[in-house]
C-alpha angles and dihedrals in degrees: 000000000000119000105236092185134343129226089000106203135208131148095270088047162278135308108196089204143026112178137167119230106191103297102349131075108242115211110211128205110184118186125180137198149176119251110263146051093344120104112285102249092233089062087058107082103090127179091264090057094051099051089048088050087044085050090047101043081058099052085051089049092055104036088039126018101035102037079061101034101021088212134088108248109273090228098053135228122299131183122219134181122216112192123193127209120193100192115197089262138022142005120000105260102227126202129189121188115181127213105018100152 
């Protein structure tokens, strides 16, 4: 993938990344944690959440991608979670899920 922006801002809300895979947009929601009791970051994307990313991925296709290519991406729109792990010790453990929304 290749990261077309990162924490996209507007007034509703942020997107962390925007990326391209091959012919879709890809939405990204990354969430990171610490190691231990908390939530595990790939638990914290609730419905809410995905309709306000969906809201938001709209609001960047208009105001980005279509006022430069005046066409919706042939590929589509996909939503994808990254979650972030930062154990005690040792090397971040990354997850990707595609297509949670």
């Amino acid at each position: 993938m290749a990261v077309l922006e990162r924490n996209w801002r507007c007034a509703e809300g942020e997107i962390d990344l925007i990326a391209r895979d091959g012919d879709a947009i890809v939405i990204c929601e990354v969430k990171t944690r610490r190691a231990g009791p908390f939530q595990h970051p790939m638990e914290s994307l609730p419905p809410a959440k995905t309709a306000r990313l969906r809201r938001l991925a709209a609001r960047w296709l208009s105001e980005s991608w279509l006022a430069r290519y005046g066409r919706p991406p042939v590929g589509g729109v996909r939503l994808d979670l990254v979650g972030i792990v930062l154990p005690h010790r040792g090397a971040p453990v990354v997850q990707h899920v595609r297509g949670v929304g």
